[in-house]
C-alpha positions in Angstrom: 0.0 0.0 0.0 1.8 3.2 -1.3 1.9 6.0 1.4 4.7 8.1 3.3 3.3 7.5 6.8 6.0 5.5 9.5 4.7 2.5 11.4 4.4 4.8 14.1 2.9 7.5 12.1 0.2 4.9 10.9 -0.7 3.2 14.3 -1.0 7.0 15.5 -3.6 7.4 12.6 -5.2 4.4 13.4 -6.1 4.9 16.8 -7.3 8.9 16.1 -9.4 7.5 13.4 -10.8 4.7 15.8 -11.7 7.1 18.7 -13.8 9.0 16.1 -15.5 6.1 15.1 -16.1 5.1 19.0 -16.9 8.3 19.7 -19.9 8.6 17.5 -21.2 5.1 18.0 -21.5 5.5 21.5 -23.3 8.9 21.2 -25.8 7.0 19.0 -29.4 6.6 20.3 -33.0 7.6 20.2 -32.1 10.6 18.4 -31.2 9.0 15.7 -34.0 6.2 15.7 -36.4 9.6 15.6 -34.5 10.7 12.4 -34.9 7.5 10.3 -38.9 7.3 11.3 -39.3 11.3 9.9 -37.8 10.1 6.9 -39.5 7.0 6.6 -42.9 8.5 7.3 -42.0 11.6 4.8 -40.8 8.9 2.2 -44.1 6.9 2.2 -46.1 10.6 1.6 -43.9 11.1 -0.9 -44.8 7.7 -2.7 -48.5 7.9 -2.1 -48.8 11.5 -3.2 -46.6 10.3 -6.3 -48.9 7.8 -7.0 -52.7 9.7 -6.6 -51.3 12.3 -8.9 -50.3 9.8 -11.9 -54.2 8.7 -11.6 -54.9 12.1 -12.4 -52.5 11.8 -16.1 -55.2 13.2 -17.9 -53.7 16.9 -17.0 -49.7 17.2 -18.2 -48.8 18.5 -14.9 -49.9 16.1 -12.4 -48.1 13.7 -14.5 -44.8 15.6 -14.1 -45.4 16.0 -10.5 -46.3 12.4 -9.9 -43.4 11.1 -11.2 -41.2 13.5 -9.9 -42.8 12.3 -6.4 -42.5 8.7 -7.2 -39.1 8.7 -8.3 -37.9 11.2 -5.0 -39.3 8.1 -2.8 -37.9 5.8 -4.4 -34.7 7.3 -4.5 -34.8 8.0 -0.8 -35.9 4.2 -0.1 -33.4 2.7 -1.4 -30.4 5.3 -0.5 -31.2 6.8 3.2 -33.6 4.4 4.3 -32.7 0.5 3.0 -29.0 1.0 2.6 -28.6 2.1 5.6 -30.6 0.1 7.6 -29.4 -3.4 5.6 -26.2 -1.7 7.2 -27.7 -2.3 10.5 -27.2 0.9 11.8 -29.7 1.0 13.2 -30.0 -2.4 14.9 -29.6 -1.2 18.2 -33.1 -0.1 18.4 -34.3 -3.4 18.4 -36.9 -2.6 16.5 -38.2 -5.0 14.0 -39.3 -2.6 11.4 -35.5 -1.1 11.4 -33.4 -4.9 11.5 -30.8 -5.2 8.9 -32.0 -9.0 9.2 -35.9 -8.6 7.9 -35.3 -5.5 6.6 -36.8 -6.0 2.7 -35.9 -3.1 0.2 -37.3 -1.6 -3.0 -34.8 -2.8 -5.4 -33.9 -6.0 -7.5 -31.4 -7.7 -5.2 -32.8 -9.4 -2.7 -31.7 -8.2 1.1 -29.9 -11.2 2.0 -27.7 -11.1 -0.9 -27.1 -7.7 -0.5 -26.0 -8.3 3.1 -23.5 -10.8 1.7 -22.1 -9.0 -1.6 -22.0 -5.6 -0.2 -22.1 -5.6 3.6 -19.6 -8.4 3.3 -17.6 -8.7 0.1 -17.6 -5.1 -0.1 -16.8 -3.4 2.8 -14.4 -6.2 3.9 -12.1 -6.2 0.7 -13.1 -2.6 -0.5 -11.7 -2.3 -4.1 -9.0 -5.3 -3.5 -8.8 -6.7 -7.5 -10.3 -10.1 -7.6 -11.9 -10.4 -4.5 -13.8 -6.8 -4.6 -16.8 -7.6 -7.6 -17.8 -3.8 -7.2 -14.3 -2.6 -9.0 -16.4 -2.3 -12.2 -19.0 -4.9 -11.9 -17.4 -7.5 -13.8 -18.0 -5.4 -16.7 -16.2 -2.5 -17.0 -12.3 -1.9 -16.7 -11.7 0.7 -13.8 -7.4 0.4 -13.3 -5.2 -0.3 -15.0 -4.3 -3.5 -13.5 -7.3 -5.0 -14.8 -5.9 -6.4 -18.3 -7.4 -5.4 -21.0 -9.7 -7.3 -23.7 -11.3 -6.0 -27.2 -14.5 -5.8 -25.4 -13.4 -3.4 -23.0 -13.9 -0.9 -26.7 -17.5 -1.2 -25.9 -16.9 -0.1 -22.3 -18.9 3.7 -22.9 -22.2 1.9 -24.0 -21.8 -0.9 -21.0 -21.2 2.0 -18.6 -24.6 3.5 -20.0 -26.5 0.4 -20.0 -25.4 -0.4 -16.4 -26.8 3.5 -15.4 -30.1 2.5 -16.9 -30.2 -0.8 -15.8 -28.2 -0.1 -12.2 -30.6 -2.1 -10.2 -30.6 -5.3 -12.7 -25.8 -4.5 -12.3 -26.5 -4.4 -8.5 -28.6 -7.7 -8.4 -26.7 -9.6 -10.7 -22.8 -8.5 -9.8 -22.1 -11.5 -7.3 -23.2 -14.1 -10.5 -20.8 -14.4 -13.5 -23.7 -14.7 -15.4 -22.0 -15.4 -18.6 -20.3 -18.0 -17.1 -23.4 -19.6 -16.0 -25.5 -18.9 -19.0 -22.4 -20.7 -21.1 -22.1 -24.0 -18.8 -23.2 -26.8 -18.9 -26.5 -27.7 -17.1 -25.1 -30.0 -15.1 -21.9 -27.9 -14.3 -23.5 -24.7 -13.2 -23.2 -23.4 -9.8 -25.9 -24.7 -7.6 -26.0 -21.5 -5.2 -25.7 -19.1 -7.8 -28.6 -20.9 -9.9 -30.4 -20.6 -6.2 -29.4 -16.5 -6.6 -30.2 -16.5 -9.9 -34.0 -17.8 -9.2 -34.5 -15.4 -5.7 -33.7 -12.5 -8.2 -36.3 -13.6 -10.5 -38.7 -13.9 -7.9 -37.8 -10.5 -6.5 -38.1 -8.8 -10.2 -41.2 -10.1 -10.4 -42.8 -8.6 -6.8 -41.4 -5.1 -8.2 -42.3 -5.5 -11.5 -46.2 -6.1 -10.8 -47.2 -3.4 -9.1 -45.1 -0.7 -11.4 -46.2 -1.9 -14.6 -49.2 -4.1 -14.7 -51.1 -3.1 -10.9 -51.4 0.2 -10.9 -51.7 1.2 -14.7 -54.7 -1.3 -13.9 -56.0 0.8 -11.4 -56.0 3.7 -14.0 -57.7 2.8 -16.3 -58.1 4.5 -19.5 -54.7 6.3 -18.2 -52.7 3.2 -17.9 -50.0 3.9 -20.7 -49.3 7.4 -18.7 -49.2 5.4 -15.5 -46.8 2.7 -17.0 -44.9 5.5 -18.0 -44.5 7.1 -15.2 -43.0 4.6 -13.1 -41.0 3.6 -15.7 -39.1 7.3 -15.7 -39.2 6.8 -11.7 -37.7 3.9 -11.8 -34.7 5.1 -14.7 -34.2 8.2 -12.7 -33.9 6.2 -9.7 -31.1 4.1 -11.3 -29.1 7.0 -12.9 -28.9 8.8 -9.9 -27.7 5.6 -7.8 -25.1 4.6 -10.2 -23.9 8.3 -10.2 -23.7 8.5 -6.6 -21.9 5.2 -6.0 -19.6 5.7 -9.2 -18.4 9.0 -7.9 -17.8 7.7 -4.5 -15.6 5.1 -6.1 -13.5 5.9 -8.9 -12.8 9.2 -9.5 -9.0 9.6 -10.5 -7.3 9.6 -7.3 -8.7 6.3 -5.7 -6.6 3.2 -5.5 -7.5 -0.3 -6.2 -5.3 -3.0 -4.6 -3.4 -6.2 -4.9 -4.8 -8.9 -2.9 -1.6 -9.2 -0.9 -2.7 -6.2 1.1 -4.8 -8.3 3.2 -1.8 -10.8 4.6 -2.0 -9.3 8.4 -4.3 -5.6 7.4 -4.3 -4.5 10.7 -7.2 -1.6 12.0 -5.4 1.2 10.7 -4.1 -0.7 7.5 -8.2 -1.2 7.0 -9.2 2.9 7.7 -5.7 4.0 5.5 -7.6 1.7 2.3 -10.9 3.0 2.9 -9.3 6.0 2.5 -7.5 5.6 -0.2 -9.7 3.7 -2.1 -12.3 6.3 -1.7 -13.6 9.4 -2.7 -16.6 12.1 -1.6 -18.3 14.8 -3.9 -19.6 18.2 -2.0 -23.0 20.2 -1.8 -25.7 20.9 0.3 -28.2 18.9 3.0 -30.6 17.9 0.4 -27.4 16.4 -2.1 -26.4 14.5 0.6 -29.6 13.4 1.6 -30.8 12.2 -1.4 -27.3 10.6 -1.6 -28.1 8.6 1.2 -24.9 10.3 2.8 -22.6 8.7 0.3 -21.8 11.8 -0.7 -19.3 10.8 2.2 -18.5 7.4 0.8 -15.5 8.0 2.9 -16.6 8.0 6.0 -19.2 4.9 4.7 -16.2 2.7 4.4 -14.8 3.4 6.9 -17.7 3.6 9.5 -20.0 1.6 7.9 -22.2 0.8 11.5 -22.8 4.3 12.2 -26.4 6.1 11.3 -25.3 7.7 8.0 -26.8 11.2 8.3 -24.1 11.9 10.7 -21.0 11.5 8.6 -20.9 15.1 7.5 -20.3 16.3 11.0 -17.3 13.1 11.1 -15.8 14.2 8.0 -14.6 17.4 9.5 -12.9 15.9 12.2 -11.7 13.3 9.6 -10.7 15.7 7.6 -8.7 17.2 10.0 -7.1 14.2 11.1 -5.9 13.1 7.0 -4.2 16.6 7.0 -1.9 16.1 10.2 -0.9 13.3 8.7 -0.1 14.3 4.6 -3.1 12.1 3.6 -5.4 12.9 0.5 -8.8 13.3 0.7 -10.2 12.9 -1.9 -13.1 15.3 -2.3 -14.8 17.2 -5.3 -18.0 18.9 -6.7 -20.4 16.5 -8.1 -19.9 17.6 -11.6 -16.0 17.3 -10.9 -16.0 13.7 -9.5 -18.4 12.5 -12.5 -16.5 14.2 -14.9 -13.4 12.4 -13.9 -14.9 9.4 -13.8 -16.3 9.1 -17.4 -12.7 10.4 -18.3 -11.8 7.2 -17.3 -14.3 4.8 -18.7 -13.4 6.5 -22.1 -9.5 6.4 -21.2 -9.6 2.8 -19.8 -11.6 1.6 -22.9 -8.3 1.6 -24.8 -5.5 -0.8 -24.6 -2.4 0.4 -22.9 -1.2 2.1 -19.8 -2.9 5.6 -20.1 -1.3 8.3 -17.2 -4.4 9.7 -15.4 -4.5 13.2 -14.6 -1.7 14.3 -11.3 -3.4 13.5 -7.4 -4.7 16.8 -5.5 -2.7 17.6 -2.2 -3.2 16.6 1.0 -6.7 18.0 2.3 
């Protein structure tokens, strides 16, 4: 792992970065538990308001406003409220409508495999190559050290696709599907056929109400109903995979040979997650409907701790990286996007291509 910090210097980082993290979680409570049941009962207004006004598609703008509601609850389900409780970080209320264990989301992957590819697989071997299936989703080249294959040409359109599609790339990246769909009957995987069939089921429970349910219900405005939580559903999907694509692979985040992992002590762990990891700025209602991943930072590296409080960590965070020379690696929205498609286009091409110099130290 490629920094300038001592042994001494790293266990010093390690333990300032571990008293933050202890220091939080023991300040969390019934505060928080109040915050997450104002945004769930806001998000559920938000869905059934979205919904009553797409019945009422017969006048343009109730259409617009419907499916601007629609897609806002959806987009805060998933982010604030389902990742972050599949987090468990809120477990400690004991409360069975907050359990990371019952907990069932709005999305395509079904919680339990989301608890193992992302809770697990994830945030245990953040962006280590081979082990990490969110460097690039088994479809797109991300680093360099990923070799390079005449598909990879195609990378811009897969990149697209996957925005459109980011729920269907979520659900299916701990499957090589075209592995599977290439084997023999009799050779495939039983546990990811298993996966492969819970995902169907789960399409199928989302899938119902959204396109065949409710444009029922309508009526005579069933195509404008369709419609409409079909755009909820794609601007749902854009935003998530811009959100998560900007919190990991901007130019300036490292990726990570496998050997990393012989004896990664605690700090080891926080100085990846840092590395490997990168935030975008803006205001409360950017980082709300972020989920707080605006501050994908802080996610990695305190992944147990209610989410809506990592912009008050990061500046103590922040504060900490710069005693010690460490990036941060932070940028406007636009900025950290930008850089990324850069690199989808750059990485598309065979060859070592030089990405663009690291920022200082925070």
């Amino acid at each position: 792992m490629d920094h300038n910090l001592t042994p001494e210097q790293l266990d010093s980082f390690g333990r300032e970065v571990l008293e933050l993290h202890l220091s939080v979680k023991a300040d969390v409570g019934e505060a928080d538990v109040r915050y997450i049941r104002r945004v769930i009962t806001a998000q559920r207004a938000l869905a059934v308001l979205g919904r009553g006004l797409l019945f009422a598609s017969f006048f343009p703008p109730a259409w617009v406003a419907g499916t601007a509601c629609l897609s806002l609850a959806k987009i805060i389900e998933n982010m604030e409220i389902g990742h972050n409780v599949l987090h468990g970080q809120y477990d400690f209320a004991r409360a069975k409508d907050l359990d990371s264990q019952t907990y069932e989301w709005d999305h395509l992957c079904p919680s339990d495999q989301w608890r193992h590819s992302h809770n697990y697989l994830h945030h245990t071997y953040t962006n280590v190559r081979g082990v990490d299936h969110d460097l690039g989703y088994r479809i797109l080249r991300v680093t360099e050290e990923q070799p390079w294959h005449p598909g990879h040409l195609l990378q811009p359109l897969y990149a697209a696709w996957l925005a459109l599609s980011f729920q269907l790339g979520v659900g299916l990246h701990d499957v090589d599907v075209r592995r599977f769909i290439f084997q023999k009957k009799s050779e495939r995987d039983p546990d990811e056929a298993r996966r492969l069939r819970e995902i169907g089921k789960k399409a199928l429970r989302q899938a119902l109400p959204d396109y065949v349910f409710f444009p029922l219900f309508a009526g005579p405005h069933a195509p404008a109903v369709f419609l409409g939580n079909l755009v909820a559903n794609l601007v749902r999907n854009v935003w998530s995979f811009t959100v998560i694509f900007c919190g990991h692979f901007p130019d300036g985040t490292a990726t990570f040979d496998p050997s990393c992992l012989t004896n990664e002590s605690t700090a080891h762990f926080y100085l990846r997650q840092l590395m490997g990891s990168a935030n975008f700025e803006g205001g409360r209602v950017t980082h709300f409907l972020s989920g707080h991943l605006s501050h994908q930072i802080e996610h990695h590296m305190f992944p147990d701790i209610p989410a809506h409080r990592y912009p008050a960590m990061a500046k103590r965070l922040r504060v900490i990286c710069a005693k010690y020379g460490l990036r941060y690696n932070t940028g406007s929205l636009f900025g950290q996007f930008k850089s990324v498609v850069k690199k989808l286009f750059r990485l598309a091409l065979p060859g070592r291509h030089r990405a663009p110099p690291a920022l200082a130290a925070a």
